[in-house]
C-alpha positions in Angstrom: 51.6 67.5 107.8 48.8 67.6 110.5 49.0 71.5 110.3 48.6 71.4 106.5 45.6 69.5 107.0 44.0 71.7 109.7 44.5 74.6 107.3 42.4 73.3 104.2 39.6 71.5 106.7 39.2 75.0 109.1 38.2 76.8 105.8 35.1 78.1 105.9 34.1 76.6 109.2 33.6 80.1 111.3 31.9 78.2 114.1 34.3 75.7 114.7 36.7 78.6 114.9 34.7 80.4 117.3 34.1 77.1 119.4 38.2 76.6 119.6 38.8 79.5 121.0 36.2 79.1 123.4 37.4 75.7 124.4 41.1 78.1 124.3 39.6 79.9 127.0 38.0 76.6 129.3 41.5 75.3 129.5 43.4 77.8 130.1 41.2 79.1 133.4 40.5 75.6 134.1 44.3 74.9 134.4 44.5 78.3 136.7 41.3 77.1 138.8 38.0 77.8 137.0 35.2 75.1 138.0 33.7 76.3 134.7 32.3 73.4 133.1 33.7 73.7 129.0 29.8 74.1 128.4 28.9 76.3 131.1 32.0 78.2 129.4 30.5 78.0 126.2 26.8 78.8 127.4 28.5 82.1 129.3 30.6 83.3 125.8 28.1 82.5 122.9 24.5 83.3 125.1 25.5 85.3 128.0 24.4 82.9 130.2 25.9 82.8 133.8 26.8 79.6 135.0 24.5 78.1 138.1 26.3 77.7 141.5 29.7 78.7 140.5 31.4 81.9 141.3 30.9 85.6 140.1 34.5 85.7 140.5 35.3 82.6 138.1 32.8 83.5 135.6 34.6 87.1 135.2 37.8 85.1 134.7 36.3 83.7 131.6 34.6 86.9 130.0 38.6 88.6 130.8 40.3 85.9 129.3 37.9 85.9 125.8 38.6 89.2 125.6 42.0 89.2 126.2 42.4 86.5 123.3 40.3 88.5 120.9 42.5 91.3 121.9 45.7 89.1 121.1 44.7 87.2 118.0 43.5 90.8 116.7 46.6 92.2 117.7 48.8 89.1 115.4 46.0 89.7 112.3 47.2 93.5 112.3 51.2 92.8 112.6 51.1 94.7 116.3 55.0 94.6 117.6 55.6 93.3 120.3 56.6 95.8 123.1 56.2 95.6 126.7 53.3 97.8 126.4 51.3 95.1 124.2 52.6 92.6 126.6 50.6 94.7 130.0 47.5 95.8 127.6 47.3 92.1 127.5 48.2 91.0 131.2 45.8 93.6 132.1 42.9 92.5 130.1 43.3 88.9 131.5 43.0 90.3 135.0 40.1 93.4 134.4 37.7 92.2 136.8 39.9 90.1 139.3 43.0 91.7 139.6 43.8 94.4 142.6 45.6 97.5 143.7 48.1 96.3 145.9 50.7 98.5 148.6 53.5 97.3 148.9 57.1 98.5 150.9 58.2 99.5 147.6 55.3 101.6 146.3 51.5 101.0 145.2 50.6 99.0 142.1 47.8 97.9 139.7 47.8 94.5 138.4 44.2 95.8 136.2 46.2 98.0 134.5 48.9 95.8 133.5 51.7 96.8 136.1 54.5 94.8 137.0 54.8 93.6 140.3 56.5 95.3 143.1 56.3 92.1 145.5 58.2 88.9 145.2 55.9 85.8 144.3 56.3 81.9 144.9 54.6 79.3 143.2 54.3 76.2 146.0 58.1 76.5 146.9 59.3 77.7 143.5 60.3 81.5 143.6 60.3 84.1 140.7 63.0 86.3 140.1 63.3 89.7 142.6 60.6 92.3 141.7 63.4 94.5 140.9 64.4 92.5 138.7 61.4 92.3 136.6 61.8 95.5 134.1 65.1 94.6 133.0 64.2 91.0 132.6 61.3 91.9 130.0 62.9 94.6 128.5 65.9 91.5 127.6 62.8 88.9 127.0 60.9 91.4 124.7 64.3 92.6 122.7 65.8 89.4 122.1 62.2 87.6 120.8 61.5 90.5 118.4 64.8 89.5 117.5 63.9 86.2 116.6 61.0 87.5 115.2 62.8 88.2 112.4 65.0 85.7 111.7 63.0 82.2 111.9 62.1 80.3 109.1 61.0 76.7 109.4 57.8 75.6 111.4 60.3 73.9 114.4 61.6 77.2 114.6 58.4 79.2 114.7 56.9 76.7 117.4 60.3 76.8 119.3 60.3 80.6 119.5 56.6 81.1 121.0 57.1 78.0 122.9 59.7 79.9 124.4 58.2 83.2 124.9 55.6 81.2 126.7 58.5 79.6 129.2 60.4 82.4 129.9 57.4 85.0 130.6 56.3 82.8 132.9 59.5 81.9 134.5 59.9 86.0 135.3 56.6 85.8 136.3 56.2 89.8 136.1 52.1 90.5 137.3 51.1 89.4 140.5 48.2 87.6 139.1 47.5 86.4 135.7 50.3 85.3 134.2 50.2 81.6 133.1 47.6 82.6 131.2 49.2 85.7 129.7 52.0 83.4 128.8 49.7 81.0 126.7 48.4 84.0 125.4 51.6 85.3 124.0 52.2 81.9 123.2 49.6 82.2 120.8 50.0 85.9 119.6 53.8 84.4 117.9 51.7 81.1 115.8 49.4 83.6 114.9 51.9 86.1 113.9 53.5 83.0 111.5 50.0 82.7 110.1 50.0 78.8 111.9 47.0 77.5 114.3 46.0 78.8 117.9 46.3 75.8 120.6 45.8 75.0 123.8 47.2 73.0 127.1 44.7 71.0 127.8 43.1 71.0 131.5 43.9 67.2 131.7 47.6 67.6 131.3 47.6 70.2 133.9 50.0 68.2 136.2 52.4 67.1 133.4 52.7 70.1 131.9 53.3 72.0 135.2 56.1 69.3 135.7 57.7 70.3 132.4 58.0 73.5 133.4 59.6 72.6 136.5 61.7 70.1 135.1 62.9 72.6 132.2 63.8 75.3 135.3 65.4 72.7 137.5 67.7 70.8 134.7 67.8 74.1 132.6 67.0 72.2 129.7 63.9 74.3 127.6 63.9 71.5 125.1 62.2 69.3 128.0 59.2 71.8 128.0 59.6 72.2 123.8 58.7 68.9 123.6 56.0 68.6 125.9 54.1 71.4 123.9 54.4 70.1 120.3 53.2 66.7 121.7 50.2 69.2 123.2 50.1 70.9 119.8 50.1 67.4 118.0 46.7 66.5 120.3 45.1 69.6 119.7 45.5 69.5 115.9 44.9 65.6 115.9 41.1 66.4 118.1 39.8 69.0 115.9 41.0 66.9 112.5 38.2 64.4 114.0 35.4 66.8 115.1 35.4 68.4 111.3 35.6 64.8 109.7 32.7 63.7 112.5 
């Protein structure tokens, strides 16, 4: 089993870890817009180097989003629950330097400080639930995973359950910035919970695995974006197999 054999080769190899989840962090602001190069990304983590001619603004959505996955992955190690409160500490750490106070006709918010939204969003022509919505929604999403929590067993089912975490956090879509990579985030925090490897979607499926997502809303049919993840799971484990052997 390809996770098996990531296990037993990662021993030992603190740098590689390090690397992955800085290459973690180049995907996932790559796929939200980041012109980050994965070495300028790299150079900016491990030497506090800024990248050259890209912006401040991009740059600070890298540092967030390292420390938001340290934040995370320390949060699994120590068996943190998850509540809606680790869900905004984390939401709020991904946005600390871009995110905004915003007024809205239904009162003022913070998206820094991890506060749901009080405006509705849209995606391209894809709309997110009703901002009013939003509390109850989690409150449900956050109830009925800790459920499941619980309860799983087998690797499908462990994949399955933070695959869908990921889907259905970002379907309510509850920050007004930030959360696709919150979702991957979370995503992570349940595998590292189960004790099983950290991934990542990888810049270059960007497109197809937007479409999953779409295609898993439109036909509600989640097992349409399941299996585009373990086939992004499968890739990731399959690379770094052949960067330890190399």
């Amino acid at each position: 089993m390809l996770v098996s054999q990531y296990r037993q080769a990662m021993q030992g190899q603190v740098d590689l870890q390090k690397f992955t989840c800085y290459a973690l962090t180049y995907h996932s602001t790559a796929i939200e817009g980041s012109t980050l190069t994965e070495g300028q990304v790299y150079s900016l983590l491990d030497l506090d180097i800024p990248a050259k001619n890209k912006p401040f603004t991009e740059q600070q959505m890298v540092v967030d989003h390292q420390k938001a996955l340290i934040f995370t992955l320390n949060g699994a190690k120590e068996r943190a629950t998850l509540t809606e409160t680790l869900i905004r500490q984390i939401g709020a750490l991904v946005v600390k330097n871009t995110g905004s106070i915003y007024n809205t006709a239904l009162g003022t918010f913070d998206s820094t400080r991890g506060e749901y939204r009080l405006l509705n969003v849209f995606a391209g022509t894809r709309g997110f639930p009703d901002s009013v919505k939003v509390p109850a929604l989690m409150k449900t999403l956050v109830s009925e995973v800790n459920d499941k929590i619980g309860k799983v067993q087998t690797f499908d089912q462990k994949c399955e359950l933070a695959f869908e975490l990921h889907y259905r956090f970002v379907s309510i879509h509850p920050f007004a910035d930030g959360n696709g990579r919150t979702s991957r985030l979370l995503m992570n925090y349940i595998l590292a919970l189960f004790d099983l490897p950290i991934f990542y979607v990888f810049k270059s499926s960007r497109i197809p695995y937007i479409q999953a997502l779409e295609k898993a809303r439109t036909t509600d049919n989640i097992t349409v974006f399941y299996d585009f993840m373990y086939k992004q799971y499968q890739k990731f484990l399959e690379r770094d197999l052949k960067i330890i052997e190399k």
